[in-house]
mmCIF file of the N, C-alpha and C atoms, coordinates in Angstrom:
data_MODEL
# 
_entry.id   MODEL 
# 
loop_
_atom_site.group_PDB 
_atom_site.id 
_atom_site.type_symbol 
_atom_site.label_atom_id 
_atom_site.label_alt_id 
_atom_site.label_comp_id 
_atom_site.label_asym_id 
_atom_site.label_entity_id 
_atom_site.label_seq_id 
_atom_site.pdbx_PDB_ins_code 
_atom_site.Cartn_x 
_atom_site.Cartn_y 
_atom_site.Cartn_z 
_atom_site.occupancy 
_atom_site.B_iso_or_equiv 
_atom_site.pdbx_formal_charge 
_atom_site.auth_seq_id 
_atom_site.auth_comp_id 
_atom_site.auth_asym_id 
_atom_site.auth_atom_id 
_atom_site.pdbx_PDB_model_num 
ATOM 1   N N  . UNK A 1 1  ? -4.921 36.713  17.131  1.00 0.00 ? 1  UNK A N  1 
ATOM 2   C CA . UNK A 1 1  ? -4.926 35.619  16.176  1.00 0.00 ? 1  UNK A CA 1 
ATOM 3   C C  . UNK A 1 1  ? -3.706 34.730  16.431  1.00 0.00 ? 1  UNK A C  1 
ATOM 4   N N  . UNK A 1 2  ? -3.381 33.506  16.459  1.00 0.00 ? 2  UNK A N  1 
ATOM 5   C CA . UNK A 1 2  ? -2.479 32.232  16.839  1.00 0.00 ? 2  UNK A CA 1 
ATOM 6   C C  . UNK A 1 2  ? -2.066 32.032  15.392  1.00 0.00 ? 2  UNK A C  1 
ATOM 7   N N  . UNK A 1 3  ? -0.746 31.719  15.796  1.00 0.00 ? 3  UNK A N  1 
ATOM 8   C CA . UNK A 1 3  ? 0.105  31.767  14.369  1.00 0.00 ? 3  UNK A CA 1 
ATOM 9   C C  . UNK A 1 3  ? -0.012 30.021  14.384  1.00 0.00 ? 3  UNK A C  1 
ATOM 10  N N  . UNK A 1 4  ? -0.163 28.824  13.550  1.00 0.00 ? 4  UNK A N  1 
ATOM 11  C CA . UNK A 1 4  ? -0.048 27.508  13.802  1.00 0.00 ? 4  UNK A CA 1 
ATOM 12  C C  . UNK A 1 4  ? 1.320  27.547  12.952  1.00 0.00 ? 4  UNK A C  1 
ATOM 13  N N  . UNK A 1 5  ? 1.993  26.640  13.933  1.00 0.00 ? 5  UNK A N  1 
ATOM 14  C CA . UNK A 1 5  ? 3.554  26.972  13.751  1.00 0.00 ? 5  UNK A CA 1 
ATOM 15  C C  . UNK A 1 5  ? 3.964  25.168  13.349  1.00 0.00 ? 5  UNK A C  1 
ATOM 16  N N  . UNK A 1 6  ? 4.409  25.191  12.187  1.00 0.00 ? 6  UNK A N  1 
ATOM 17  C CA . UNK A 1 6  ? 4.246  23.110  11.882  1.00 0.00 ? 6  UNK A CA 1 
ATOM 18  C C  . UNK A 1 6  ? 5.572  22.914  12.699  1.00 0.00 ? 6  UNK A C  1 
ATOM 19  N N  . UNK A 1 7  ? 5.518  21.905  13.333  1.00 0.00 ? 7  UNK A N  1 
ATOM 20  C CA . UNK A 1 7  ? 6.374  21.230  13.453  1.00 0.00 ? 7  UNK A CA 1 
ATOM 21  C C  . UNK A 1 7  ? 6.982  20.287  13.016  1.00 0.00 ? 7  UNK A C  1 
ATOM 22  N N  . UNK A 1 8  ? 8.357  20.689  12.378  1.00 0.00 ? 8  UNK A N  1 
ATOM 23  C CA . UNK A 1 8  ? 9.387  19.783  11.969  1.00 0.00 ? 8  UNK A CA 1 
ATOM 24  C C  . UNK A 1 8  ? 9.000  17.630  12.023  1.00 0.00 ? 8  UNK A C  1 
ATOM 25  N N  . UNK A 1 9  ? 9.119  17.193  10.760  1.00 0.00 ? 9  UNK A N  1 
ATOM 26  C CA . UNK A 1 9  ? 9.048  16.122  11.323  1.00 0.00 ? 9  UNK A CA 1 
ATOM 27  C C  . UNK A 1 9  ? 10.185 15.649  11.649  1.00 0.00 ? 9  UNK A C  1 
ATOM 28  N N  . UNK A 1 10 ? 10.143 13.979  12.439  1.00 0.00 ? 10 UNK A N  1 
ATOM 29  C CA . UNK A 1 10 ? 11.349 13.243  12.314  1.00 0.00 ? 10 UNK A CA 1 
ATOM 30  C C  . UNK A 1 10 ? 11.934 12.516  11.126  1.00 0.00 ? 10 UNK A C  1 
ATOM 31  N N  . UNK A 1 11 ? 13.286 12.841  10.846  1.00 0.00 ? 11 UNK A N  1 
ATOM 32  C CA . UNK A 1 11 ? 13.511 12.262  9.985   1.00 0.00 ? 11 UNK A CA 1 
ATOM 33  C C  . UNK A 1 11 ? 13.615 10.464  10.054  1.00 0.00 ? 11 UNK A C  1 
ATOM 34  N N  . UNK A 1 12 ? 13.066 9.959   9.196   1.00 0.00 ? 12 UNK A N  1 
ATOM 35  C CA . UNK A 1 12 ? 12.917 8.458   9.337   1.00 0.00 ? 12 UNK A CA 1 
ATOM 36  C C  . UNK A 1 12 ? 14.318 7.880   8.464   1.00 0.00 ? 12 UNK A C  1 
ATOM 37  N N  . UNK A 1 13 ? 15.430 6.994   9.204   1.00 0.00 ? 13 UNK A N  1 
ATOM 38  C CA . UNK A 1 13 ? 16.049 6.526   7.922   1.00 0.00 ? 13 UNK A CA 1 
ATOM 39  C C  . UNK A 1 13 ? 15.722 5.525   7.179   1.00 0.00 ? 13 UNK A C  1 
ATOM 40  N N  . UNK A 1 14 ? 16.646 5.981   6.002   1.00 0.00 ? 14 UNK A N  1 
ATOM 41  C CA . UNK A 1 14 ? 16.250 4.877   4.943   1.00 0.00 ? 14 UNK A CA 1 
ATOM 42  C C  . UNK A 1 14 ? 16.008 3.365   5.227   1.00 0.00 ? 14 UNK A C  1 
ATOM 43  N N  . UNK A 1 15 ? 15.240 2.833   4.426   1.00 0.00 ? 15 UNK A N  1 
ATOM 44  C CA . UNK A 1 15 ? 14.921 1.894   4.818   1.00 0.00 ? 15 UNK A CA 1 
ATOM 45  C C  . UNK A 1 15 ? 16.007 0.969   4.125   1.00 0.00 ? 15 UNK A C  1 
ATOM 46  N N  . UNK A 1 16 ? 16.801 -0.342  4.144   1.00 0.00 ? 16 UNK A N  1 
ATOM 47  C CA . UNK A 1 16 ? 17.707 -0.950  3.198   1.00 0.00 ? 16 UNK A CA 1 
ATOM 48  C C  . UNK A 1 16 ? 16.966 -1.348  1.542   1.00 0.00 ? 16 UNK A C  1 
ATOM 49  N N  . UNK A 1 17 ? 17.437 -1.515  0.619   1.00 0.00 ? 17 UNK A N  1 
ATOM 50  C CA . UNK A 1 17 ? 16.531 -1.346  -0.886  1.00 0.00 ? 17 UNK A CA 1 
ATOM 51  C C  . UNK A 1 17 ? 15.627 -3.112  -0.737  1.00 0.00 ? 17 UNK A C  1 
ATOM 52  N N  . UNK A 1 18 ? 16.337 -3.890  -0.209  1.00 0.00 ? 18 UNK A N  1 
ATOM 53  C CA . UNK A 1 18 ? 15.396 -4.806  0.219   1.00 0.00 ? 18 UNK A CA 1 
ATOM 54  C C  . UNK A 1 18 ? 14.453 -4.732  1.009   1.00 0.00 ? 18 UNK A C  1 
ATOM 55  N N  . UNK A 1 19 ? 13.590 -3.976  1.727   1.00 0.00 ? 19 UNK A N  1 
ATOM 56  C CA . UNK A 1 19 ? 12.957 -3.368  2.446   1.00 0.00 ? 19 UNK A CA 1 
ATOM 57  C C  . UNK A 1 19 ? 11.589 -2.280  1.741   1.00 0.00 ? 19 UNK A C  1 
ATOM 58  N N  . UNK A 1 20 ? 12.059 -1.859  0.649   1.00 0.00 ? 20 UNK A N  1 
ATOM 59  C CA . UNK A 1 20 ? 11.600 -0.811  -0.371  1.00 0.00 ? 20 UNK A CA 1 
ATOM 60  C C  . UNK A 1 20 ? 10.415 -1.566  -1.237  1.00 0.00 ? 20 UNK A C  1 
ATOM 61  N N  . UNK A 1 21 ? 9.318  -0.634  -1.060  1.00 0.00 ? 21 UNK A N  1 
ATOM 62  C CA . UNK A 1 21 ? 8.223  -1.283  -1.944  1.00 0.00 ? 21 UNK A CA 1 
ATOM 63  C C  . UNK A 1 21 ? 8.242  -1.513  -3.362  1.00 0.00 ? 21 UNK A C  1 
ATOM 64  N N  . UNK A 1 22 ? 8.660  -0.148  -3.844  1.00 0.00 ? 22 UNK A N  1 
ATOM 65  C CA . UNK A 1 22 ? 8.997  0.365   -4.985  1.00 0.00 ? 22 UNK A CA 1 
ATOM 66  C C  . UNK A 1 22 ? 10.165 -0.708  -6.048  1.00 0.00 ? 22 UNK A C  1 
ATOM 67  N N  . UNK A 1 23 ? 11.251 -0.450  -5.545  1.00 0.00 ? 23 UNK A N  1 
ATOM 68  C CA . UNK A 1 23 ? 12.243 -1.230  -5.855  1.00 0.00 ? 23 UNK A CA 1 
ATOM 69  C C  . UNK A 1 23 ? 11.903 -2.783  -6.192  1.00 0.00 ? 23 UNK A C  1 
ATOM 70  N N  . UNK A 1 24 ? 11.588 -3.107  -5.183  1.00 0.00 ? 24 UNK A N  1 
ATOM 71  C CA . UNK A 1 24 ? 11.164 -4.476  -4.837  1.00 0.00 ? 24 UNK A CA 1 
ATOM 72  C C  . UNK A 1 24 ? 9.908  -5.155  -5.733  1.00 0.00 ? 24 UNK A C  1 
ATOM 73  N N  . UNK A 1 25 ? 9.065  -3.970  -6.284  1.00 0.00 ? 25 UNK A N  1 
ATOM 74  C CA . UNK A 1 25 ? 7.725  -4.589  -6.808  1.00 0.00 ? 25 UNK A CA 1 
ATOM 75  C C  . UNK A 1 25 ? 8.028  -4.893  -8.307  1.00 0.00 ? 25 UNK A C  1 
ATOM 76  N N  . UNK A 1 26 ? 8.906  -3.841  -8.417  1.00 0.00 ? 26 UNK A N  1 
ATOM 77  C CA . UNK A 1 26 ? 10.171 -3.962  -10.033 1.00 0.00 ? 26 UNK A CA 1 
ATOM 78  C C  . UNK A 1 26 ? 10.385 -4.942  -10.302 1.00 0.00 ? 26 UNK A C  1 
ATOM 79  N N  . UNK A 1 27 ? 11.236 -5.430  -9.215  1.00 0.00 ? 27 UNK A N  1 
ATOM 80  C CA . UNK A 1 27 ? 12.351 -6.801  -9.290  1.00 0.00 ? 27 UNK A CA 1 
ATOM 81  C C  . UNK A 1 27 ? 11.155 -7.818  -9.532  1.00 0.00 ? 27 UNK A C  1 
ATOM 82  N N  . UNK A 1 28 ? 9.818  -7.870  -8.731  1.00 0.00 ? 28 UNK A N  1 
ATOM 83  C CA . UNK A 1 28 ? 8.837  -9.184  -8.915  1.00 0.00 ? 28 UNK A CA 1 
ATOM 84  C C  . UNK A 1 28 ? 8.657  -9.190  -10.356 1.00 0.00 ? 28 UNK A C  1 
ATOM 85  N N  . UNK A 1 29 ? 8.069  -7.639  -10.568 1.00 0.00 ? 29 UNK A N  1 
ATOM 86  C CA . UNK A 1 29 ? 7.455  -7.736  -12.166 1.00 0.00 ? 29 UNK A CA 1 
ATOM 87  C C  . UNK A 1 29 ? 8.573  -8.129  -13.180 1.00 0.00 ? 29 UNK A C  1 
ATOM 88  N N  . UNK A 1 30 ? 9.876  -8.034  -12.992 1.00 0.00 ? 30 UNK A N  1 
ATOM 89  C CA . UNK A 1 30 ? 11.026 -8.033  -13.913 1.00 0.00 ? 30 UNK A CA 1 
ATOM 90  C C  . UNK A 1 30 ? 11.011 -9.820  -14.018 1.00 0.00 ? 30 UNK A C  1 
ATOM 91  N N  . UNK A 1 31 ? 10.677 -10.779 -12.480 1.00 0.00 ? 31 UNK A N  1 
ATOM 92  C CA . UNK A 1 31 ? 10.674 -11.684 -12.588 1.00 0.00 ? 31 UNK A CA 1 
ATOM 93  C C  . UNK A 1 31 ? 9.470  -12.505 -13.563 1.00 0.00 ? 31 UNK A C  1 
ATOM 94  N N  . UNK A 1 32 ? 8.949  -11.983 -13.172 1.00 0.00 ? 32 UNK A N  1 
ATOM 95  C CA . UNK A 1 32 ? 7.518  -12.781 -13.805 1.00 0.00 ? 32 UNK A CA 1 
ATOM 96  C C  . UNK A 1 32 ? 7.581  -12.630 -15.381 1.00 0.00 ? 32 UNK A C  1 
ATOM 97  N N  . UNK A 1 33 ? 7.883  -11.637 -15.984 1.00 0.00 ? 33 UNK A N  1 
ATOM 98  C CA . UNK A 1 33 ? 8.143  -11.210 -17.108 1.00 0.00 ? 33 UNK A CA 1 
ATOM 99  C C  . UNK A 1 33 ? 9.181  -11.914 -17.767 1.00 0.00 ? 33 UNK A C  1 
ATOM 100 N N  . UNK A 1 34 ? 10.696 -12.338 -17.129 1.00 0.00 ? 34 UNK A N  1 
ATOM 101 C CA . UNK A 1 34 ? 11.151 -13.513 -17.545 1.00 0.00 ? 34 UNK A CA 1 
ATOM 102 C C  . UNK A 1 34 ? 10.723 -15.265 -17.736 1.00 0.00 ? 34 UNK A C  1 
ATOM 103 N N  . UNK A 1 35 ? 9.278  -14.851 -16.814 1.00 0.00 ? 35 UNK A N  1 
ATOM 104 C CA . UNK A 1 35 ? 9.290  -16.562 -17.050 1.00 0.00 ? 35 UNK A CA 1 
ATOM 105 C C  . UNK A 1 35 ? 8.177  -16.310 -17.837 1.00 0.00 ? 35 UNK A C  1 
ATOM 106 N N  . UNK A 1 36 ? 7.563  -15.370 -18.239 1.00 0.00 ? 36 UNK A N  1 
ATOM 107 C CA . UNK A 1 36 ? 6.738  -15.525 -19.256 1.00 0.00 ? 36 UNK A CA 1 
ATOM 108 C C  . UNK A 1 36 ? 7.218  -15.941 -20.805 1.00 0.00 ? 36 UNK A C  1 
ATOM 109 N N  . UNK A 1 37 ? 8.621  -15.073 -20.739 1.00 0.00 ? 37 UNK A N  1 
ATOM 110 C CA . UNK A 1 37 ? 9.257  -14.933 -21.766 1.00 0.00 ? 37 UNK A CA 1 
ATOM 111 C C  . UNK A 1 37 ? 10.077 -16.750 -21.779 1.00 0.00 ? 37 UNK A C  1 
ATOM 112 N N  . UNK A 1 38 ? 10.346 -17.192 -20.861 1.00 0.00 ? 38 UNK A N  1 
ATOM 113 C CA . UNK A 1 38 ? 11.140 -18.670 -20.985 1.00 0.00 ? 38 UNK A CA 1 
ATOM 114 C C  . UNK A 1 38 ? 10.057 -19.415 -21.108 1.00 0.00 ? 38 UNK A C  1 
ATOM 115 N N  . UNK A 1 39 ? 8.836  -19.198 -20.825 1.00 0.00 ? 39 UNK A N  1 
ATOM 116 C CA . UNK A 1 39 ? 7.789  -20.086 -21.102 1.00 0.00 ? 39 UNK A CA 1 
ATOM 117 C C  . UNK A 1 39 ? 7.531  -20.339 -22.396 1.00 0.00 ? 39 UNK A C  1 
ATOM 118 N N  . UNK A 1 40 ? 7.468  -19.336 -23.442 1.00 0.00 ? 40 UNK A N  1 
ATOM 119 C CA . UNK A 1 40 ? 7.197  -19.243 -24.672 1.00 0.00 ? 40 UNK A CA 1 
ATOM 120 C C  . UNK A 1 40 ? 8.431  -19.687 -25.939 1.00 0.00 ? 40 UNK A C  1 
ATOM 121 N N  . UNK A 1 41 ? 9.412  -19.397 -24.794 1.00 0.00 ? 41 UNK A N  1 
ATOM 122 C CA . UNK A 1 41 ? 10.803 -19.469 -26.119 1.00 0.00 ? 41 UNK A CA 1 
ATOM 123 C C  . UNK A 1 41 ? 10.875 -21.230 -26.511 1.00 0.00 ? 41 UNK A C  1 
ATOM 124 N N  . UNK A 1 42 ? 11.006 -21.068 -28.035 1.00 0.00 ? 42 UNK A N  1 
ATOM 125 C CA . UNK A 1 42 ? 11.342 -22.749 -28.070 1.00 0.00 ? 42 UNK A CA 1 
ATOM 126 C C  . UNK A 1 42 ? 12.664 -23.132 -28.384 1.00 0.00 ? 42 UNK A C  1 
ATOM 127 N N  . UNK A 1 43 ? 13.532 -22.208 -27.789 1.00 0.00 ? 43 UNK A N  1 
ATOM 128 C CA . UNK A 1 43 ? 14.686 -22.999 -27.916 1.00 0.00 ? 43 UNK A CA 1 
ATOM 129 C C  . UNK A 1 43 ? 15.721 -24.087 -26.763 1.00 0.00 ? 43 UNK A C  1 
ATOM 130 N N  . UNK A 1 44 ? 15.656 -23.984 -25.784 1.00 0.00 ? 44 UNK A N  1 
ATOM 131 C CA . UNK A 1 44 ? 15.980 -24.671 -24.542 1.00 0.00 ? 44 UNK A CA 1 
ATOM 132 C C  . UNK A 1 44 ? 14.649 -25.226 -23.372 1.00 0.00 ? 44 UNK A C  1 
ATOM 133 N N  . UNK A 1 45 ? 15.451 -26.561 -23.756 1.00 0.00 ? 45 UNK A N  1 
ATOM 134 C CA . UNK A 1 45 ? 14.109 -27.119 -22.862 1.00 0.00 ? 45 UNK A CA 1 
ATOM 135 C C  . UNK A 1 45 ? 14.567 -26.469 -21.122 1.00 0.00 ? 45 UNK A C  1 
ATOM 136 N N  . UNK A 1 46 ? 15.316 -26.172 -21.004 1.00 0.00 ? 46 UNK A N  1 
ATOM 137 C CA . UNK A 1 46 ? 15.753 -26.561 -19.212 1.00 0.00 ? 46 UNK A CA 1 
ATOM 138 C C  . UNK A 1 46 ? 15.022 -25.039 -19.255 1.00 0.00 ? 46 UNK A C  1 
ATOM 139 N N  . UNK A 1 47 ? 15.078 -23.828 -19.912 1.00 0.00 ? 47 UNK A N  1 
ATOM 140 C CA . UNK A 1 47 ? 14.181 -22.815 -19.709 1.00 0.00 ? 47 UNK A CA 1 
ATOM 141 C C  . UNK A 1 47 ? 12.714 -22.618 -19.103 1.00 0.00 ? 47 UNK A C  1 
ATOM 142 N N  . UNK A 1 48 ? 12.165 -23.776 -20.509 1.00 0.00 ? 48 UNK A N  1 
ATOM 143 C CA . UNK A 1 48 ? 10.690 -23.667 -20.488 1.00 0.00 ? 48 UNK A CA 1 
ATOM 144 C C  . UNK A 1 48 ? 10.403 -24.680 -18.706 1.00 0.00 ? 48 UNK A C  1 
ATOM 145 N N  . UNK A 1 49 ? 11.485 -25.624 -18.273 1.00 0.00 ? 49 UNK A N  1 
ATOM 146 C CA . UNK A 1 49 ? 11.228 -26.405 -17.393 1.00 0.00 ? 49 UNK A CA 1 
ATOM 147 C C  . UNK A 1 49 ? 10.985 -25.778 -16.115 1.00 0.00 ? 49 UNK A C  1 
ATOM 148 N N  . UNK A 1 50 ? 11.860 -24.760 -16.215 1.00 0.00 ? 50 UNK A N  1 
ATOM 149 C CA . UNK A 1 50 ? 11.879 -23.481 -14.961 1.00 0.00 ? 50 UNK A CA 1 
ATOM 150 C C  . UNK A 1 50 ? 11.261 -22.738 -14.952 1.00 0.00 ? 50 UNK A C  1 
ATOM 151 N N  . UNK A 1 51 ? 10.380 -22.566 -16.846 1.00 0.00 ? 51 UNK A N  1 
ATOM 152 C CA . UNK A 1 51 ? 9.725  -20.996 -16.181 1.00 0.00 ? 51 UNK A CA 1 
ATOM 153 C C  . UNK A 1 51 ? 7.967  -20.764 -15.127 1.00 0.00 ? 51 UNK A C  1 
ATOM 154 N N  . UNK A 1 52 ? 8.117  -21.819 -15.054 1.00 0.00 ? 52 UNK A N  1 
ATOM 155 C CA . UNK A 1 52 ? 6.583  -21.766 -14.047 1.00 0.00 ? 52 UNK A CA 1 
ATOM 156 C C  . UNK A 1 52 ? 6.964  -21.767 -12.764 1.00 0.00 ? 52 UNK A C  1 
ATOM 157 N N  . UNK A 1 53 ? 8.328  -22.218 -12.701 1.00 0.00 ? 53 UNK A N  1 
ATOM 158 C CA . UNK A 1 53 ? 9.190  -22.015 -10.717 1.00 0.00 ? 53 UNK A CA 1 
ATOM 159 C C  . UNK A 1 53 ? 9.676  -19.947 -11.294 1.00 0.00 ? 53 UNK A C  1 
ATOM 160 N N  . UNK A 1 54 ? 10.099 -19.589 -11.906 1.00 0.00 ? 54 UNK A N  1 
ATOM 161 C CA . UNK A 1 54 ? 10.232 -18.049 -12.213 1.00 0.00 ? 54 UNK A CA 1 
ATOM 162 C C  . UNK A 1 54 ? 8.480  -17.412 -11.801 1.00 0.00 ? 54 UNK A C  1 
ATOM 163 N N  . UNK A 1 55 ? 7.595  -17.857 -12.697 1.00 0.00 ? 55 UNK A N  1 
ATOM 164 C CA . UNK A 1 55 ? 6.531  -17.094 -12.267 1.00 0.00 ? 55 UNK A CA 1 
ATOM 165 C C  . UNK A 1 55 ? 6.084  -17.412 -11.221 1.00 0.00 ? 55 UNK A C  1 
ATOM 166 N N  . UNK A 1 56 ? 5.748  -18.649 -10.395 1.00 0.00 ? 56 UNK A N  1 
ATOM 167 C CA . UNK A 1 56 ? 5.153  -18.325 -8.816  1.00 0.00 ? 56 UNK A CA 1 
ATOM 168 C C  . UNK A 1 56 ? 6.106  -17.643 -8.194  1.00 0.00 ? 56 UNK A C  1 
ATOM 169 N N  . UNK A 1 57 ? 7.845  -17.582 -8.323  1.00 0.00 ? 57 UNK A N  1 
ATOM 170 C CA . UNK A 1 57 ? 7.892  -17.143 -7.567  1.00 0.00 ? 57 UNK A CA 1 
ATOM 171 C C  . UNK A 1 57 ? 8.064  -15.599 -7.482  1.00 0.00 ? 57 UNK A C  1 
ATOM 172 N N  . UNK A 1 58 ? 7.474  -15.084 -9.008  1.00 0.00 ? 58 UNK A N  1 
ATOM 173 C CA . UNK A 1 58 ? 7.512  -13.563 -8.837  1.00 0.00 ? 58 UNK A CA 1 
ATOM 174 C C  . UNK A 1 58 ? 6.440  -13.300 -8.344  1.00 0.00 ? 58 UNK A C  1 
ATOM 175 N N  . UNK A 1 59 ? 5.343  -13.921 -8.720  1.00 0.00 ? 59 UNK A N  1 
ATOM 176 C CA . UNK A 1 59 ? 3.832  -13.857 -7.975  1.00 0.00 ? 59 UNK A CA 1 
ATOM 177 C C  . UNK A 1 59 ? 3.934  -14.146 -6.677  1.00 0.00 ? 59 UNK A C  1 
ATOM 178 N N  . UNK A 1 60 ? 4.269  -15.147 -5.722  1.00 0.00 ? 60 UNK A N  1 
ATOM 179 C CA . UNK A 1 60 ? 4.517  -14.548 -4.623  1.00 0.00 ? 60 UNK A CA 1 
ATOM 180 C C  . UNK A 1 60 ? 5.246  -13.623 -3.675  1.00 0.00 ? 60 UNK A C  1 
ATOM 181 N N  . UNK A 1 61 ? 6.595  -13.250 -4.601  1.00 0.00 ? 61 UNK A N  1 
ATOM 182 C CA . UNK A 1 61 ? 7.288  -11.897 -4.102  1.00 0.00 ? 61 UNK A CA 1 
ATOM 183 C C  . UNK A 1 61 ? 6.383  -10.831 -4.053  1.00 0.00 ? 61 UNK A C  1 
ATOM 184 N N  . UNK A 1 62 ? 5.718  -10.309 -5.839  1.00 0.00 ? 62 UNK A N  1 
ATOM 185 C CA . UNK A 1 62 ? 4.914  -9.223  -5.913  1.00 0.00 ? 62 UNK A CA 1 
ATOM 186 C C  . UNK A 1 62 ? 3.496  -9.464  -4.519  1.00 0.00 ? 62 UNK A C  1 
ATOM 187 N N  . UNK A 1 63 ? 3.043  -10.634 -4.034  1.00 0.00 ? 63 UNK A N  1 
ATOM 188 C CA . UNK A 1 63 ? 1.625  -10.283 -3.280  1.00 0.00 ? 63 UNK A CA 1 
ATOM 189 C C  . UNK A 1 63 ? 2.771  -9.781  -1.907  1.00 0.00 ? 63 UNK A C  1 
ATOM 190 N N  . UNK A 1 64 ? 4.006  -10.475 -2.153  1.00 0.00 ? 64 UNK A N  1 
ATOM 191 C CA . UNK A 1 64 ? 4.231  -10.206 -0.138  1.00 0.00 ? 64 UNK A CA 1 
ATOM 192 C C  . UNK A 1 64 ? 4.635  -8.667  -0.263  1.00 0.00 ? 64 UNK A C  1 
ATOM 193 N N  . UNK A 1 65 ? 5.401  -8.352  -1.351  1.00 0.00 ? 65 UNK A N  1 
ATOM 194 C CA . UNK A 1 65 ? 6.270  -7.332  -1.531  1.00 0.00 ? 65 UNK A CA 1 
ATOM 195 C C  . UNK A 1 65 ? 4.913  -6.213  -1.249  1.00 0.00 ? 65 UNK A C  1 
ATOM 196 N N  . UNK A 1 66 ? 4.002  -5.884  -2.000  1.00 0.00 ? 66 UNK A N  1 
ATOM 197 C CA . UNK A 1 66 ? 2.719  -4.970  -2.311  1.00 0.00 ? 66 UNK A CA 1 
ATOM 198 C C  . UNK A 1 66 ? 2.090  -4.879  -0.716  1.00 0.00 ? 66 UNK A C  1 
ATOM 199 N N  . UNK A 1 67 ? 2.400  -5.234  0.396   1.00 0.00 ? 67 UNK A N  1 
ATOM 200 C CA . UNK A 1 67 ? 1.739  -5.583  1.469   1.00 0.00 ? 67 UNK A CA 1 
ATOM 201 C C  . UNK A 1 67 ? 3.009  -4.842  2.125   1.00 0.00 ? 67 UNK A C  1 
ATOM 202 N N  . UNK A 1 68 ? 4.304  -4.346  1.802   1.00 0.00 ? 68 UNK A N  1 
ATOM 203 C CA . UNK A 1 68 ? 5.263  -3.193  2.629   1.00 0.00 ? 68 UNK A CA 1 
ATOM 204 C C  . UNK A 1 68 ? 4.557  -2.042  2.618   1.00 0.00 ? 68 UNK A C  1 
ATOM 205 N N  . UNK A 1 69 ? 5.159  -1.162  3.602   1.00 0.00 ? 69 UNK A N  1 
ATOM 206 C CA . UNK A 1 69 ? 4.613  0.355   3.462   1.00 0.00 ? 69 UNK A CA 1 
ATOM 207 C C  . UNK A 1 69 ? 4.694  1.192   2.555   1.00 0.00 ? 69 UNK A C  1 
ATOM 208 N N  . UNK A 1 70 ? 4.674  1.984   1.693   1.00 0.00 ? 70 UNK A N  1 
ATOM 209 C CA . UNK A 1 70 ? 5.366  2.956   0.939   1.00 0.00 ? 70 UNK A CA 1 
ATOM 210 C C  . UNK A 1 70 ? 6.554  3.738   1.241   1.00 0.00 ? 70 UNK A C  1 
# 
């Protein structure tokens, strides 16, 4: 009978946290979530003026970001 003997993997290094799916998909959703929130607030106009440049650009972080490896 053959013993199947695993072999060790390679260790891969870390990847830098900009690089990281995980991390990274956070930071989009954390973004988008602020401009939802400056969209709605009525107290500063220069907020509400920015918050639709906040949400595309968490929406396009989150589609590029979701497209890294795990």
């Amino acid at each position: 009978m053959t013993h199947l003997m695993e072999t060790p993997r390679k260790l891969r290094p870390k990847r830098p946290f900009f690089l990281r799916r995980g991390p990274m998909e956070n930071i989009a959703t954390t973004l988008i979530a602020i401009g939802f929130l400056m969209l709605f607030q009525p107290f500063l106009l220069v907020l509400y003026t920015y918050s639709l440049v906040m949400l595309l650009a968490g929406t396009a972080m989150f589609i590029i970001v979701s497209k890294f490896p795990e």
